[in-house]
NUTOR-376788 format. One line per 8 residues: number of its first residue (from 0); their letters; for each residue x, y, z of N, C-alpha, C. Coordinates in nm, 3 decimals. Example, Ala and Ser with C-alpha at 12.3 -4.5 7.8 and 13.67 -1.06 7.14 Angstrom:
<sites>
0 = as = 1.319/-0.569/0.780/1.230/-0.450/0.780/1.320/-0.330/0.780  1.285/-0.225/0.708/1.367/-0.106/0.714/1.290/0.003/0.787
</sites>
This chain:
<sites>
0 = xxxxxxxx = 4.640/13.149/13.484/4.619/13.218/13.358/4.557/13.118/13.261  4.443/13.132/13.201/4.392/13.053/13.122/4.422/13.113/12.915  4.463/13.059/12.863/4.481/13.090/12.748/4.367/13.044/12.647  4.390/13.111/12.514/4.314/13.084/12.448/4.355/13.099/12.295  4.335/13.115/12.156/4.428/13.105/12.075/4.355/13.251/12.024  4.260/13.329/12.055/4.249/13.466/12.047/4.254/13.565/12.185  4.263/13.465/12.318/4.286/13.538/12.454/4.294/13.487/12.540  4.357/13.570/12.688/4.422/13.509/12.768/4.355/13.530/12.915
8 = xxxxxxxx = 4.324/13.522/13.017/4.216/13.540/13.100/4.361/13.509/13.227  4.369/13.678/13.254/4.457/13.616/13.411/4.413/13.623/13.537  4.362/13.537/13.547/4.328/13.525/13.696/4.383/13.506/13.836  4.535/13.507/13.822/4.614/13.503/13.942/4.770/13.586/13.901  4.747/13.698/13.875/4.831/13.761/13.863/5.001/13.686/13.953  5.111/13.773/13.870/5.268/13.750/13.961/5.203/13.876/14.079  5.285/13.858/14.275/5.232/13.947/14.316/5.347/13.960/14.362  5.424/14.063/14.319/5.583/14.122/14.353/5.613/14.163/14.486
16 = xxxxxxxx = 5.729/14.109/14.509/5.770/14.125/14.649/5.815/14.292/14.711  5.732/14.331/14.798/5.817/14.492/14.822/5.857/14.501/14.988  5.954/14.603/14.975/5.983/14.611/15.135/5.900/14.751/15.173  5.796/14.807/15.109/5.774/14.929/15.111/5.632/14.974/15.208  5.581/14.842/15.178/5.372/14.830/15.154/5.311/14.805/15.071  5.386/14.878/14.944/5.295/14.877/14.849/5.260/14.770/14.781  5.188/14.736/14.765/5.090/14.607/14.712/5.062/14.602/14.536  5.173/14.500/14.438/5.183/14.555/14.348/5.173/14.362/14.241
24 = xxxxxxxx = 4.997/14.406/14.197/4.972/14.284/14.134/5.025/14.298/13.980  5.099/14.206/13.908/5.092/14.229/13.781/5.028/14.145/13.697  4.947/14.189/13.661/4.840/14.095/13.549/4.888/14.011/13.430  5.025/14.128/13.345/5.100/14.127/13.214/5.214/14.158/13.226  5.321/14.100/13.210/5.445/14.180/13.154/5.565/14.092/13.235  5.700/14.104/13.206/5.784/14.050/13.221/5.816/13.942/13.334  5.739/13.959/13.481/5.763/13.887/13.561/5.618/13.767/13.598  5.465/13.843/13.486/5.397/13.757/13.476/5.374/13.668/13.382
32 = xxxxxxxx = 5.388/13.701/13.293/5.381/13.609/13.155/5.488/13.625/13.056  5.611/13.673/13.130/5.713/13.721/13.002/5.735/13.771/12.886  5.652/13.850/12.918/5.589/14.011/12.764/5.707/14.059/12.818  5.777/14.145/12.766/5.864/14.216/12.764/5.807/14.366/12.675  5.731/14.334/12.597/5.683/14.421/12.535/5.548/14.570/12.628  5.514/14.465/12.731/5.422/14.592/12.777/5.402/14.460/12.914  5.353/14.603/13.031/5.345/14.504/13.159/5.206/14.571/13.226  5.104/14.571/13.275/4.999/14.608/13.336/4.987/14.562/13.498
40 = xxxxxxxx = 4.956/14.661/13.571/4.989/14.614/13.718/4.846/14.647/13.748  4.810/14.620/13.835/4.737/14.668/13.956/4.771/14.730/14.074  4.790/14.828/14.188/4.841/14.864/14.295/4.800/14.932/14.370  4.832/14.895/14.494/4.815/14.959/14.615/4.903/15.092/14.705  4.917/15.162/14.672/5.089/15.235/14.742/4.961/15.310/14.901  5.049/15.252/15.027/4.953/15.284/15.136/5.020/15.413/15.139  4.949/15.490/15.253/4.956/15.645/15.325/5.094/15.685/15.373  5.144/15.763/15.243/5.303/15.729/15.316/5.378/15.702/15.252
48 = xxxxxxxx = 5.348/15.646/15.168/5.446/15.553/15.027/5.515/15.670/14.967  5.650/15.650/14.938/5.707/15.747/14.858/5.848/15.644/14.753  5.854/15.658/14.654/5.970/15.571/14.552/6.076/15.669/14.550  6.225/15.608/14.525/6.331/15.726/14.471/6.273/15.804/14.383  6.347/15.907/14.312/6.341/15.953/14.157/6.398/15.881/14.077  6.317/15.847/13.968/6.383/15.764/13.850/6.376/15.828/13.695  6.430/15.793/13.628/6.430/15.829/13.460/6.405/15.685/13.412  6.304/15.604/13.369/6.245/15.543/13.324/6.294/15.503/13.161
56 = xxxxxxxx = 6.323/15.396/13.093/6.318/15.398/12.959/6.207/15.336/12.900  6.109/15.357/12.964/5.966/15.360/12.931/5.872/15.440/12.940  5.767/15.448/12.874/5.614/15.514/12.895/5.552/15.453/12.978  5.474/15.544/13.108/5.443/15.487/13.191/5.257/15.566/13.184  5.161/15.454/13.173/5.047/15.530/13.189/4.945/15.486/13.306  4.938/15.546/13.386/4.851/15.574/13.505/4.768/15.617/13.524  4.635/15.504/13.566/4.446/15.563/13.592/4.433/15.541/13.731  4.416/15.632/13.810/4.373/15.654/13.976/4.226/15.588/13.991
64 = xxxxxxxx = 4.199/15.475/14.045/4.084/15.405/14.089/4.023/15.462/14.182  4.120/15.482/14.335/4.072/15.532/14.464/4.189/15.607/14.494  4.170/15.685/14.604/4.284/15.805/14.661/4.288/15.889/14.563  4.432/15.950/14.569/4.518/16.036/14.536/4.686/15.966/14.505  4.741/16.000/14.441/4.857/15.981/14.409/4.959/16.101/14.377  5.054/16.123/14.380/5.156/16.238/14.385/5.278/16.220/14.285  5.288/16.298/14.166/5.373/16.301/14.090/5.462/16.376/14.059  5.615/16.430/14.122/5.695/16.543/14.055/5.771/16.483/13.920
72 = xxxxxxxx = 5.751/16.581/13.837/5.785/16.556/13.711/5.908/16.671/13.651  6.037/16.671/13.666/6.116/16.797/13.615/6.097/16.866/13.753  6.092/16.838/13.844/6.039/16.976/13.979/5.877/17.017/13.960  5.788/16.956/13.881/5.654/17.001/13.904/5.548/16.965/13.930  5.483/16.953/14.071/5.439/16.862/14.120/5.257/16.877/14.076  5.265/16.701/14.092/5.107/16.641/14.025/5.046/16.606/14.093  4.897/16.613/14.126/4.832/16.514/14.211/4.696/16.483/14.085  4.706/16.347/14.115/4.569/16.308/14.068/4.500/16.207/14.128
80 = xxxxxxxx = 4.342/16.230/14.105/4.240/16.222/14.194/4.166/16.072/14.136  4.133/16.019/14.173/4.005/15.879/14.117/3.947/15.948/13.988  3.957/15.868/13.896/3.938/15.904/13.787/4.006/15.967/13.657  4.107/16.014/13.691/4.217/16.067/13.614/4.324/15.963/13.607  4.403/16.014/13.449/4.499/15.939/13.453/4.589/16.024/13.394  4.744/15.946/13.359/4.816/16.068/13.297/4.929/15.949/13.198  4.970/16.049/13.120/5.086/15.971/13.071/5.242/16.001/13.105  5.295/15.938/13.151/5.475/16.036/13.157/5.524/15.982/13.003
88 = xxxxxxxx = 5.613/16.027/12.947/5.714/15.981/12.897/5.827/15.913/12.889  5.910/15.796/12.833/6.011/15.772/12.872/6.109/15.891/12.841  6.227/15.832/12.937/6.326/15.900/12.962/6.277/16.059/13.055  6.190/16.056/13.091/6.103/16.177/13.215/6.200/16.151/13.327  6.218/16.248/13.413/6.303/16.234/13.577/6.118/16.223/13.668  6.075/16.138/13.725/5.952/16.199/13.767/5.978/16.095/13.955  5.913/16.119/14.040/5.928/16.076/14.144/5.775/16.011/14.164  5.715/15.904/14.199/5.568/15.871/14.235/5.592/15.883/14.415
96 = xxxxxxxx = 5.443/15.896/14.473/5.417/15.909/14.595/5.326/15.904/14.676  5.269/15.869/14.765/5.143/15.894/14.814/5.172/15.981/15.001  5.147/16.092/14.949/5.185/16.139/15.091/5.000/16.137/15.193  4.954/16.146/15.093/4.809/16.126/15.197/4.831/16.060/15.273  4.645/16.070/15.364/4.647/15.957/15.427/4.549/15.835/15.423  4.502/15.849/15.284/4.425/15.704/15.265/4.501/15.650/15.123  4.541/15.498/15.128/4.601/15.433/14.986/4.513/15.503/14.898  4.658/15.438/14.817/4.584/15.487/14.644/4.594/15.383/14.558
104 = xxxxxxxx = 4.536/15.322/14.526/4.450/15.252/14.441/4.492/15.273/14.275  4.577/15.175/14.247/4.548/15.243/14.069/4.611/15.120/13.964  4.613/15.161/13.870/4.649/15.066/13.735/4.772/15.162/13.683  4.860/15.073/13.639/4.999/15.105/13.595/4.999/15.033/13.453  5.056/15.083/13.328/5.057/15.024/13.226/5.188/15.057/13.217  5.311/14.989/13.136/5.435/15.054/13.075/5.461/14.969/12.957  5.512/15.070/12.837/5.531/15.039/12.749/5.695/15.083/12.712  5.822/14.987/12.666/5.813/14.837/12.724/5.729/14.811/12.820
112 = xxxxxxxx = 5.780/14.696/12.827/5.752/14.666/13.033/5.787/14.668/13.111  5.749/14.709/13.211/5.875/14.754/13.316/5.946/14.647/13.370  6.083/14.698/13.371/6.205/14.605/13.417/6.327/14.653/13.510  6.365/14.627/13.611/6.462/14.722/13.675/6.561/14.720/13.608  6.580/14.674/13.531/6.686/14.747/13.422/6.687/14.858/13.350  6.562/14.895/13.285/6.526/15.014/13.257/6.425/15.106/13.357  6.417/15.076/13.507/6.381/15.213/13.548/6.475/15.308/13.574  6.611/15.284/13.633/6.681/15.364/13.653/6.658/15.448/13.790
120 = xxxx = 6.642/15.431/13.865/6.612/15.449/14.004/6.722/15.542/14.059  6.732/15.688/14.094/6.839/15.726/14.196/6.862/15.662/14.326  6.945/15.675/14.396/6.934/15.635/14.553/6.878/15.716/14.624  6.823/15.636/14.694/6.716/15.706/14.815/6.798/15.816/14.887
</sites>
């Protein structure tokens, strides 16, 4: 990460450990530069990928690069395509997923930042 006293240039993102596949760079936020305030990822979730349901105490905003991605939100299910993005709300019940069969590709923003303290994760 190169700093600067009007900006910060990250060039080697934190790259979080998963047991899942999913491939999850973070550019900003609590486990890369200790923002607590907002976290920006990069990610991969391969063909297949599916997370518990969680209630989040954050805003979570999501832009689809490549693939498809799968969102139930309250019981109502989302798909969005390369190019779209969406916002959830905190405190939302929503489940993420990729049931396709090519990864999906996308950018994750959360405001806080995401922390497993505040996702709130059901059990699988």
């Amino acid at each position: 990460m190169q700093k600067n006293k009007k900006y910060t240039i990250q060039d080697s993102p934190f790259i979080v450990p998963t047991t899942d596949g999913k491939i999850i760079k973070e550019h900003f936020g609590n486990a890369s530069n200790k923002d607590a305030n907002l976290s920006m990822a990069h990610m991969i979730a391969p063909a297949g990928w599916r997370e518990p349901f969680q209630t989040p105490k954050f805003d979570e905003y999501t832009f689809i690069i490549k693939g498809k991605k799968q969102f139930i939100i309250h019981g109502e299910e989302i798909v969005l395509e390369a190019g779209q993005s969406i916002k959830i709300e905190k405190n939302t019940r929503v489940q993420y997923s990729n049931p396709f069969t090519e990864p999906c590709e996308y950018l994750a923003i959360c405001l806080p930042a995401f922390s497993m303290d505040l996702v709130n994760r059901e059990n699988p």
